[in-house]
N, C-alpha and C positions, 0 to 999 in steps of 0.2 A: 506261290512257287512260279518261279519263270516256266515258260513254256517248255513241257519235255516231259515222255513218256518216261513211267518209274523203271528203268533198263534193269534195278537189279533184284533179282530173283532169290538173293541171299538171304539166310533166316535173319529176322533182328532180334540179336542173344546178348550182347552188350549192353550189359548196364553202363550208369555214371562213374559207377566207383572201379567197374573193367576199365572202361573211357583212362580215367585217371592215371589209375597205376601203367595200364600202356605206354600212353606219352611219357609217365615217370620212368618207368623202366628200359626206356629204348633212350633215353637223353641224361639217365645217372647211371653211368656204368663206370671200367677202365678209365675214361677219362677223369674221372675223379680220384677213381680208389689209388690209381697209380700213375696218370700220366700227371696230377698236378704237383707232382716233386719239379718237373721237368721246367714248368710254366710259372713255381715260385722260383728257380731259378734265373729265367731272366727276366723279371720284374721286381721281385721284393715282395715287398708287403702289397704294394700298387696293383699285385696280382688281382686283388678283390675286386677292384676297378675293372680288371680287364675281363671278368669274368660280369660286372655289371653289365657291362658295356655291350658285349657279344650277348649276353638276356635279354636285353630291351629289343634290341635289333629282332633278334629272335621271334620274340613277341610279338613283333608288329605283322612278320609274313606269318607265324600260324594265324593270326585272326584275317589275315589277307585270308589265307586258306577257310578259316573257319565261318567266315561271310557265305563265300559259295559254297559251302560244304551244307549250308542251314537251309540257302534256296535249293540246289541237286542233291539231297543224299544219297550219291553215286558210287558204289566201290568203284576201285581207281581213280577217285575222285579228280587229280588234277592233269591229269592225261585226259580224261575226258572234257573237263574246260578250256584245256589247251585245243584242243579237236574243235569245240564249237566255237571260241569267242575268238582263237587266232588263227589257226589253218589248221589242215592236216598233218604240217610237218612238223609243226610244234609238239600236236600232241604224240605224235609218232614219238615224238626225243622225248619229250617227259617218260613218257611208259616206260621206254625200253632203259632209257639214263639211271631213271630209278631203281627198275628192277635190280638192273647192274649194281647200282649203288648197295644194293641189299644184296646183292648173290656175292659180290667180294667181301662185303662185310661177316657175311656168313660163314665165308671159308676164314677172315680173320678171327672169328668168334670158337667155331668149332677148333683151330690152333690153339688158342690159348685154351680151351680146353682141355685139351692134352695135353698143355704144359701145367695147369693147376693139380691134375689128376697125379703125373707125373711127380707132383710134391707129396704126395702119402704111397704113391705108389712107384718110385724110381723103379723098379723091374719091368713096370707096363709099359711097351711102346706107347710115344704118342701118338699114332695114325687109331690105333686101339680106343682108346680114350674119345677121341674122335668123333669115330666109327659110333662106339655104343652112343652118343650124345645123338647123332643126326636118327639113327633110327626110333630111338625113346619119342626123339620131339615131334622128329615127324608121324608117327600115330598118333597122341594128342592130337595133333593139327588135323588130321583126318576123321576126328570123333566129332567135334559140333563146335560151333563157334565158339559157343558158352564152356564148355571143359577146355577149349584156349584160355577162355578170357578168364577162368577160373585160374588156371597155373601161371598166366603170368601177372594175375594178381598176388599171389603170395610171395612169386619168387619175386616182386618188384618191394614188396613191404619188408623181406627181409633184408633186402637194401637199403631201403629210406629208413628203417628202423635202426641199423646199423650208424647211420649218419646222426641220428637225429640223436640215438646214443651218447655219441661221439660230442655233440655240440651242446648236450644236456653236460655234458662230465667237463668239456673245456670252461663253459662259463663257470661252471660252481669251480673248479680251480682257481680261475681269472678270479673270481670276488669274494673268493675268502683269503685269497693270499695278504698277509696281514704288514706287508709294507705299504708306504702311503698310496692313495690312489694312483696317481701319475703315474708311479713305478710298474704298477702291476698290465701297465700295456706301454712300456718303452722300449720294447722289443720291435714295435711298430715305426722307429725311428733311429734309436741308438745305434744301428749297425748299417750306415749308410746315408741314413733317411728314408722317407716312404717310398720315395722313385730311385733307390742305389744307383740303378743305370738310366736313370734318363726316361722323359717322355718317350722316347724310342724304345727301351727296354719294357713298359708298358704293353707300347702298339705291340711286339712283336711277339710278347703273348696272347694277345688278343686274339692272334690267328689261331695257336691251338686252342685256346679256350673257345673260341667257334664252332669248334667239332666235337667239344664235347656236348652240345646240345643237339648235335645232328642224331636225325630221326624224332624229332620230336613232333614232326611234318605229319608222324604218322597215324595222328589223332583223324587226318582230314582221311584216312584213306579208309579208316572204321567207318564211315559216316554211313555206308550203304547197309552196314550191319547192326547200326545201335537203335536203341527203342525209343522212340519219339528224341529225333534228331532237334528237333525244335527248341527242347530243353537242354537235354544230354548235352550235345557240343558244345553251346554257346559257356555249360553251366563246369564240362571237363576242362575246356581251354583256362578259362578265365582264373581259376581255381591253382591248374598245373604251373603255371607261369611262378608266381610269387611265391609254390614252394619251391621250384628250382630255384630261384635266386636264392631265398632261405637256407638251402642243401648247399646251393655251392658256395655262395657267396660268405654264408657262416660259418661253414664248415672253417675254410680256407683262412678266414680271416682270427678263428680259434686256432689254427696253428701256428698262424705267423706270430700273434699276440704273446701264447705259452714258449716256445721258441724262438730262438734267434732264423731266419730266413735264411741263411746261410748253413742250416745245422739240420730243417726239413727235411727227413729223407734219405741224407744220406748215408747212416746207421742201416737206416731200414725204413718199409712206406713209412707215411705219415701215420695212415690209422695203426701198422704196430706200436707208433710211439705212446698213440691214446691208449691203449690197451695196455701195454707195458707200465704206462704210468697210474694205474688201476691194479696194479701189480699182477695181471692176471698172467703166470708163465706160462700159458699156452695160447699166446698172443698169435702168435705167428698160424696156429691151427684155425684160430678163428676168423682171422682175417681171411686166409686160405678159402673156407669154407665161403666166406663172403664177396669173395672177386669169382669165385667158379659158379655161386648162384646169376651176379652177374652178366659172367660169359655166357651162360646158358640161356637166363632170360632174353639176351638182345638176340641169340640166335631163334627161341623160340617166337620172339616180334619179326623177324627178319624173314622166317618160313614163311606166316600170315601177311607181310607186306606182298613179299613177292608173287603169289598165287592170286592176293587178290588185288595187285596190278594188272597181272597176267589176264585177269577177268574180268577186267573193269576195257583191255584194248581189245579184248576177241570183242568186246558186246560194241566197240566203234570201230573194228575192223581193223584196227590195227597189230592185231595179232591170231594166230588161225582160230578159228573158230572152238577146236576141240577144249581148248581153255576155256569156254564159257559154259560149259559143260558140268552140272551139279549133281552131286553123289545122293542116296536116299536122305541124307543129315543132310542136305543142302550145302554142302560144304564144294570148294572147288577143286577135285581129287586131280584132276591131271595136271594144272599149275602147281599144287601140293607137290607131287611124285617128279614133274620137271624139274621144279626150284630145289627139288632135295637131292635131286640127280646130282644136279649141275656141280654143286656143293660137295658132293662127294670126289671132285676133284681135288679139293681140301685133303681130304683122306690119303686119298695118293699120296700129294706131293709131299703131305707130312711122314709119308714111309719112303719117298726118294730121297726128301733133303730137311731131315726134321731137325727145327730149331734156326731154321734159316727163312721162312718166308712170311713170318708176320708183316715186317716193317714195308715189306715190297708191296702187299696188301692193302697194309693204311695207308699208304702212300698212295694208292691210286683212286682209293674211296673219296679223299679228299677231295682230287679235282672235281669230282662225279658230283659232291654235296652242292658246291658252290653252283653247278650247272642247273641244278634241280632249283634251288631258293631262286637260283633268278628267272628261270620259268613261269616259277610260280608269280613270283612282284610283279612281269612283265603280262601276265596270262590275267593276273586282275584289274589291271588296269584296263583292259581289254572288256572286261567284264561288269567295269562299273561303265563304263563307256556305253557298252550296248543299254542297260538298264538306263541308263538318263534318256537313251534314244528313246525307247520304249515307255517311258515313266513309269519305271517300278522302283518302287523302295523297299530295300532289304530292310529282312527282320534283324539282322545281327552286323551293323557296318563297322569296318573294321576301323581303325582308330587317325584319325587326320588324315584321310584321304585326298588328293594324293600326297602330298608331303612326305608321310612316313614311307610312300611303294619309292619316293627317289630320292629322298634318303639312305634306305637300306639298297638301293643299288650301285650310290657312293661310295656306302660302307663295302660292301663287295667288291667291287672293284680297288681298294685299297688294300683289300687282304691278298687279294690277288697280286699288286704289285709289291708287298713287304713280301708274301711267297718267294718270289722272286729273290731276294736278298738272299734267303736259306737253304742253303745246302740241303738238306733234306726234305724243303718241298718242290724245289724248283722241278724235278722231274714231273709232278704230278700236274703242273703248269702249264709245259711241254707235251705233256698228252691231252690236254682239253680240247686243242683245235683237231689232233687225230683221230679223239673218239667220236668226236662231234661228225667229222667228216665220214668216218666209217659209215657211222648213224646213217647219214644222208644217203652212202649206198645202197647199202641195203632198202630206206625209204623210195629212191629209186629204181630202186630193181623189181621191187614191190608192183607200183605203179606202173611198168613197162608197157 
């Protein structure tokens, strides 16, 4: 291990198969269950690609992550290597960018909360719904790491069960359908071709298929809490990756197949049509039941990121101190109780203006995600940098170094400029350079 006092005082309650479903459950949510109506709309069938595409990328910054995360098992992990290998003001944005990135998330999670609840219960306000979510999850998160890792390992398998379901029932369709072989995947081409709209139509789902991987980062931030990090990470990363492709990539490409791409969705989600065509008429309840475990799991990841950011910058000074502060479970109760605070502005604003503030939400997460992955690319390059100065060889290097760290910061930077083209992200665009700058005030007022 490179040089560096063990900073974190957290109990190690995470197993591999916690490790797992975590990253599973924070990177298969919404984005799949519903937002890929959106993303087979403008690609086609080529969606599969684009969802390839935005995986690999993926991949390559968590093992950026999961390199340092094998030398420091730091909560906070990459705020804290931002801090050592590139300055103070790096790791200052990492922490705070992230945090952010998980406290809007949060208020967009707990939203759809109340909107799912709202589908068995239309009489219950949504702010209601809400409400009871943030206080449930936030106890858990105050009990021990392990009764975390325990609940969002179930609620992440009801998930991946749901999918895997779902791709179990499409292929046995696909290959018993008793017209010649060709036929039974011309769905893949007949209504268009593979790219309807163009290698363009492709890229510009690519961008949202990018976010629905976001938070899968958050394997690196467990690192201070998991049990022989040496094994654990190298053995959750490696593992999480090619099911995600598997989940999305099959999932998506079982709908376009059974389906004309043009006819995805817009009856109803995609997974009602798998259900429906299982004849099972309470399709709609169990889908329901399926997008709200979901919602709740990425909010119950989102509680545990945020707190233990919060903990990871008190312990390099980048945040006050009373966050680094540990409850008799070891647990970090006052990031806990701030980040559930914060979040309860969710609550609110779904009792001033309910049904109106999802999309203003996602919309601003998104620029936050792209800020964070490139920290990260940029914070390890830095990182393998100092280690050749030093001649140390990591135990877990990440994959074609540097190649893939500038790589994926072409990639980035392209998503950022087809952003641009789209009406509905360009705001989020627009606020990068503001939040960024805020950032720096604050870093500067800090340091006065």
């Amino acid at each position: 291990m490179l040089e560096n006092e063990d900073k974190s005082k957290l109990k190690r309650g995470l197993k591999n198969r916690h490790l797992q479903m975590i990253a599973l459950g924070t990177a298969v949510g919404t984005g799949l269950f519903y937002g890929s109506t959106a993303t087979i709309a403008l690609a086609g069938p080529s969606v599969a690609l684009s969802y390839l595409i935005g995986g690999v990328i993926i991949f390559f910054i968590v093992r950026m992550l999961g390199e340092m995360s094998v030398e420091e098992p730091v909560s906070g992990s990459f705020s804290y290597y931002a801090s050592k290998y590139w300055g103070d003001f790096p790791g200052f944005l990492a922490g705070w960018n992230y945090w952010f990135v998980y406290v809007t998330m949060s208020m967009a999670e707990l939203t759809a909360v109340g909107i799912y609840l709202g589908y068995w219960f239309p009489d219950l306000p949504q702010w209601v719904g809400a409400f009871i979510c943030l206080v449930i999850i936030t106890a858990i998160n105050l009990v021990t790491v392990s009764a975390y890792g325990e609940i969002e390992f179930w609620m992440a398998l009801i998930k991946i069960s749901a999918i895997v379901f779902m791709i179990i029932f499409g292929a046995y369709l696909i290959f018993t359908d008793v017209r010649p072989f060709p036929e039974n995947f011309s769905n893949l081409w007949i209504h268009g071709g593979f790219f309807p709209n163009g290698l363009w139509g492709m890229a510009l789902a690519t961008v949202s298929v990018l976010f629905s991987f976001g938070g899968i980062e958050l394997i690196g931030i467990t690192a201070g809490e998991a049990e022989n990090p040496d094994k654990t990470i190298p053995r959750a990363i490696n593992q999480v990756i090619y099911r995600i492709l598997i989940f999305y990539v099959g999932a998506i490409l079982v709908l376009v197949t059974l389906w004309s791409w043009k006819e995805v969705g817009v009856e109803a989600s995609p997974f009602v049509q798998i259900f429906e065509n299982l004849g099972i008429t309470s399709a709609a309840n169990i889908l329901n039941f399926v997008v709200l475990t979901a919602a709740i799991s990425v909010y119950n990841s989102a509680i545990y990121s945020e707190s233990r950011m919060l903990f990871g910058m008190a312990e390099t000074s980048n945040a006050p101190k009373m966050f680094a502060k540990l409850s008799s479970r070891k647990v970090p109760m006052n990031g806990i109780f701030i980040s559930s605070g914060v979040t309860l502005l969710a609550v609110i604003m779904n009792y001033l203006f309910p049904g109106q503030i999802f999309n203003y939400l996602m919309a601003i997460v998104i620029g936050a995600i792209v800020v964070t992955w490139t920290l990260i690319i940029i914070t390890h390059i830095k990182f393998r940098k100092h280690c050749a100065a030093v001649g140390h060889k990591t135990k877990f290097p990440s994959i074609l170094y540097p190649f893939t760290n500038y790589l994926s910061l072409i990639f980035l930077a392209i998503v950022v400029g087809l952003m641009l083209t789209m009406d509905e992200m360009r705001l989020a665009v627009v606020l990068m350079p503001i939040w960024i700058a805020v950032i720096w005030f604050f870093y500067k007022y800090k340091h006065r």
